[in-house]
C-alpha positions in Angstrom: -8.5 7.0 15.5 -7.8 10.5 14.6 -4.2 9.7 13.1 -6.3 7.2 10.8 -8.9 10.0 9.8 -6.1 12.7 9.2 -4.1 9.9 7.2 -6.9 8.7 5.1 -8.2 12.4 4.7 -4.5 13.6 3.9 -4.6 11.0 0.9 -8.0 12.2 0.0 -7.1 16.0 0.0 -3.9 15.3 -2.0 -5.5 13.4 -4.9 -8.2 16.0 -5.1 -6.0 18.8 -5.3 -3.7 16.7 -8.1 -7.2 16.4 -10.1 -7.7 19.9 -9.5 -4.6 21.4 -10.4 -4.1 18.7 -13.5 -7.5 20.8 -15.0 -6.6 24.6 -13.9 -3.4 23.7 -15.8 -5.3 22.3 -18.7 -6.5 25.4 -19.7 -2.9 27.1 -20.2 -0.9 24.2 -21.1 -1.8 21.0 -23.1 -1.6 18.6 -20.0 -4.5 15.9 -22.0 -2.2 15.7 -25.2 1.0 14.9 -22.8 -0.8 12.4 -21.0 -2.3 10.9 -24.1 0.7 11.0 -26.1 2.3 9.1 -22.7 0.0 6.9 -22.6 0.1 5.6 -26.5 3.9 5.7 -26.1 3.6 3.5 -23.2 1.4 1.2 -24.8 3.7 1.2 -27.7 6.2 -1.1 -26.2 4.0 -4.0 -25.7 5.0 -6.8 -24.1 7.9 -5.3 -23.0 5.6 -2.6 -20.8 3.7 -5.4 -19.5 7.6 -6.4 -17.8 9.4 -3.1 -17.7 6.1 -1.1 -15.5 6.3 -4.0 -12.5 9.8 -4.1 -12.3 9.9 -0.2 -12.1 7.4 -0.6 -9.5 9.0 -2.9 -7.8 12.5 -1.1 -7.6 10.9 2.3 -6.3 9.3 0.0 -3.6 12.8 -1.2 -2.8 14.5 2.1 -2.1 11.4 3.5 -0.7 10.6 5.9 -3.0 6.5 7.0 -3.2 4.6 4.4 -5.6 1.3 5.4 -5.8 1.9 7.6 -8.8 3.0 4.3 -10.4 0.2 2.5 -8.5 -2.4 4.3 -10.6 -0.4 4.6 -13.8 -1.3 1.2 -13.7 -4.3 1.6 -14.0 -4.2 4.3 -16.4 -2.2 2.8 -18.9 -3.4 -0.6 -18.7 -6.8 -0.6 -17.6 -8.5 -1.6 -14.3 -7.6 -5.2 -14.2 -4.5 -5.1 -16.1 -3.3 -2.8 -14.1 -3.8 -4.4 -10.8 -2.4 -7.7 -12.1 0.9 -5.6 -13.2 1.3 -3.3 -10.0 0.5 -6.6 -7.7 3.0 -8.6 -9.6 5.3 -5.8 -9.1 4.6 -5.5 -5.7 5.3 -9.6 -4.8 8.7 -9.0 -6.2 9.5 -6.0 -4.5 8.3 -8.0 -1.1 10.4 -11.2 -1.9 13.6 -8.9 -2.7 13.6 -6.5 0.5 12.4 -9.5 2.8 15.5 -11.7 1.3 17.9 -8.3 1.9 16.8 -7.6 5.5 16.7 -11.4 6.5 20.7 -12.1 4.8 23.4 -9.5 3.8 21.7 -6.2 5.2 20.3 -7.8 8.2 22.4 -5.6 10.8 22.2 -2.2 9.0 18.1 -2.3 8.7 18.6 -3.6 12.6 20.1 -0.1 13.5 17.9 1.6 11.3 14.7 0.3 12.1 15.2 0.0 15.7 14.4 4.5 15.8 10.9 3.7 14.2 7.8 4.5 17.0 5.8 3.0 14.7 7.7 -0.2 14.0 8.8 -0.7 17.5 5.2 -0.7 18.6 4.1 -3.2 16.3 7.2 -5.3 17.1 6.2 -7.2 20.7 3.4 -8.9 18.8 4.4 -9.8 16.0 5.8 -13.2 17.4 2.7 -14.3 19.1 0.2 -13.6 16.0 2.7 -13.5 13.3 -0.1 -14.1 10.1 -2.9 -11.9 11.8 -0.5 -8.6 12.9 1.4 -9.2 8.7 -2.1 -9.2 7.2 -3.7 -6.2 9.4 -0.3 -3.9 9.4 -1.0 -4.2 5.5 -4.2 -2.4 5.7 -3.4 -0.2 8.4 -3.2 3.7 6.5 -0.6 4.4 8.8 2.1 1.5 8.0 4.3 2.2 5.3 4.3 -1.0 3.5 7.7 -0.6 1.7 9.2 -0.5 4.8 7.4 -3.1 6.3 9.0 -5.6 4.2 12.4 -5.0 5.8 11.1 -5.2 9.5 10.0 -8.5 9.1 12.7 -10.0 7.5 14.1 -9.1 11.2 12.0 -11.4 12.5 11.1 -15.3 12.9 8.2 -15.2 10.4 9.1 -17.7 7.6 9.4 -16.4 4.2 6.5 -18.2 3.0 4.3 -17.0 5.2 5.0 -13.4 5.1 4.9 -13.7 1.3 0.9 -15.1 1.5 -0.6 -12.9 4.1 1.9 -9.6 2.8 0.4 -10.2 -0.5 -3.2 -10.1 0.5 -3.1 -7.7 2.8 -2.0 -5.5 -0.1 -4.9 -6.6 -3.0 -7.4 -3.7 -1.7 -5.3 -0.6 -2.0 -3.6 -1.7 -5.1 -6.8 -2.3 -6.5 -8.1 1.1 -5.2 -4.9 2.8 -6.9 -6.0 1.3 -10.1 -9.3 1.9 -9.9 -8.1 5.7 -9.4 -6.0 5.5 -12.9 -9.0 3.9 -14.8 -10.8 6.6 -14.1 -8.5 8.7 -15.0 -8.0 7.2 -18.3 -11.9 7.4 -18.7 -11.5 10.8 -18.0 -9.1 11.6 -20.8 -11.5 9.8 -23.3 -14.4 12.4 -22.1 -12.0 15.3 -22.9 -10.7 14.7 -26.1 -14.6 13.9 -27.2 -13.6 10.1 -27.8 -16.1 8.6 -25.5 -19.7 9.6 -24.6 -21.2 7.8 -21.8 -24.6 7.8 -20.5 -25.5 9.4 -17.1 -25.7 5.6 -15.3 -22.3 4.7 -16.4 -21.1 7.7 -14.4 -23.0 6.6 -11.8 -21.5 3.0 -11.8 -17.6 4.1 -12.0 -18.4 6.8 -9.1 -20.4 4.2 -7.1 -17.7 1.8 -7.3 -14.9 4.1 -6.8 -16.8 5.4 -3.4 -17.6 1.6 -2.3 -13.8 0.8 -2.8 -12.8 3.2 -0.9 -15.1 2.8 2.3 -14.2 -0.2 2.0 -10.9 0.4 2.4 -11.2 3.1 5.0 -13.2 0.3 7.0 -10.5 -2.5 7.0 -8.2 0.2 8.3 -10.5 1.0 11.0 -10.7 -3.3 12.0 -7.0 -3.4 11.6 -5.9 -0.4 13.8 -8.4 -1.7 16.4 -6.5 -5.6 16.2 -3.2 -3.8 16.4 -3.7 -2.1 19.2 -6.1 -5.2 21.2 -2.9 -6.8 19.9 -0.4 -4.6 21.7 -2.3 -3.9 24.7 -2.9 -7.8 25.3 1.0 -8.3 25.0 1.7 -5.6 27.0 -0.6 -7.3 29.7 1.3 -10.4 29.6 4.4 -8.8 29.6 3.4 -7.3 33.0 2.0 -10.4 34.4 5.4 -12.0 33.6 7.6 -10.1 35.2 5.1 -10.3 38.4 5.6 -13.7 38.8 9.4 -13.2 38.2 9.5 -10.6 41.0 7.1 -13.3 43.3 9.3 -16.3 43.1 12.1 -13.9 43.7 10.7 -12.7 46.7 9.8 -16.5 47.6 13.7 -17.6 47.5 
């Protein structure tokens, strides 16, 4: 449990320190008017933001490059619901594209590359045996990178519906959390430039919510790592009672 705790706390630390530095900077350089500006310019486009952002999203997931900054420019840009709806959409077509490429025309080169992975090669005796359960789970585990997840499953037997369904809830809670972060964020930026005065409960609400999401979040991470590994360690059991009762009936002839 302490890789998830250093994980989790590693995320923590790093978007406290980007809220820290983002006001320290304020002070000597107009960081709210960039952002602002960014945000009306994005805006701008219209309809053609609403298609350009999850397709953006969606290629940076393909060549595994980091996407939270996206994630919660979702939100930011959009709002909390918006946002979700376009990062989620983004992230279903990012999931169908790198499951199709490891399952067809890249199938031996991700083979190779893949095979190196600790992580992935842990995870890979059970995912035969509870294919929807260890997809959903390795979703919400902090430690799984879920870009990359797409392409070791399309190296296995799970059918491309399936994957697609449990993939793609496994993913609703941290992509809503991401947004959540860039709405606040964008409610932030209102406070700053003086264009929105809220009362001491709504602060209240937006930081309740924020800490709920993410507990719950830490807490499905917790139930997931402790599947995983039930998961692993029953496999491993039959494994060894397998090759047991190979050994006895060899011993038997």
């Amino acid at each position: 449990m302490s890789k998830i705790r250093r994980a989790i706390c590693y995320q923590i630390g790093a978007l406290v320190l980007a809220i820290a530095l983002a006001i320290a900077l304020s002070r000597f350089v107009p960081i709210v008017n960039f952002i602002e500006a960014l945000q009306q310019r994005v805006m701008s486009w219209g309809a053609w933001a609403a298609i350009g952002y999850p397709l953006l999203f969606a290629l940076c997931n393909i060549l595994l490059l980091p996407g939270g900054i996206l994630a919660v420019g979702g939100g930011f840009f959009f709002g909390l619901w918006w946002g979700f709806l376009i990062v989620f959409t983004g992230n279903v077509v990012a999931t169908a594209i790198s499951f199709a490429l490891s399952r067809s025309i890249a199938r031996r080169w991700f083979q190779r590359k893949l095979s190196g992975n600790p992580t992935l090669r842990a995870l890979g005796p059970v995912v035969e045996r509870e294919s929807w359960k260890i997809i959903l789970l390795s979703q919400l585990h902090p430690l799984f990178p879920t870009s990359l997840l797409n392409y070791f499953y399309g190296l296995t037997r799970i059918r491309f519906g399936s994957y697609m369904l449990w993939a793609s809830i496994g993913r609703v809670p941290g992509i809503f959390l991401y947004a959540y972060v860039g709405t606040l964020g964008q409610f932030a930026v209102r406070i700053m430039r003086g264009k929105s005065y809220p009362r001491m409960i709504e602060y209240w609400i937006w930081g309740g919510a924020f800490v709920t999401t993410a507990l719950l979040l830490v807490v499905l991470g917790r139930v997931a790592y402790r599947a995983i590994q039930a998961s692993q360690t029953s496999a491993r059991l039959t494994g060894a009672t397998r090759e047991d009762g190979m050994q006895e009936r060899v011993i038997l002839r």
